[in-house]
C-alpha positions, 0 to 999 in steps of 0.5 A: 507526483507522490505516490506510496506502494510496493506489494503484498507478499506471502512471507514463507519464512516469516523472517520479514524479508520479502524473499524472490520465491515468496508469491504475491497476494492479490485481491488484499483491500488496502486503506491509506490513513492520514495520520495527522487527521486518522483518517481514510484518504484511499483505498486501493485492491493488490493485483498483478502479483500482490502489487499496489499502489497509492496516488493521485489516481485513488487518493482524491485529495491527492498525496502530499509530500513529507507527510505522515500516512500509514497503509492498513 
């Protein structure tokens, strides 16, 4: 199955990289938008760190493969 993710981090240093010492934010709510239809399709909350992820247990329509979405 598809699935979209990684983390949330807070960038100390602001150089864009997510560096080991850089802490993880929970608690973000994060929106997956449809880009051909610029629509919500998930949502989903960081935990464990800043961690999240999209996929079919939060996307009802489910992913579809070699498409264009946008994390917001």
């Amino acid at each position: 199955p598809v699935e979209i993710g990684n983390r949330v981090w807070y960038d100390v240093n602001r150089n864009g990289v997510q560096d080991a010492a850089e802490p993880g934010i929970n608690g973000i709510v994060l929106h997956l938008i449809d880009k051909a239809t610029s629509t919500t399709v998930g949502s989903t909350t960081t935990s464990n760190g800043g961690q999240y992820y999209f996929n079919n247990s939060n996307v009802p329509t489910g992913l579809l493969p070699l498409h264009a979405y946008e994390v917001r």
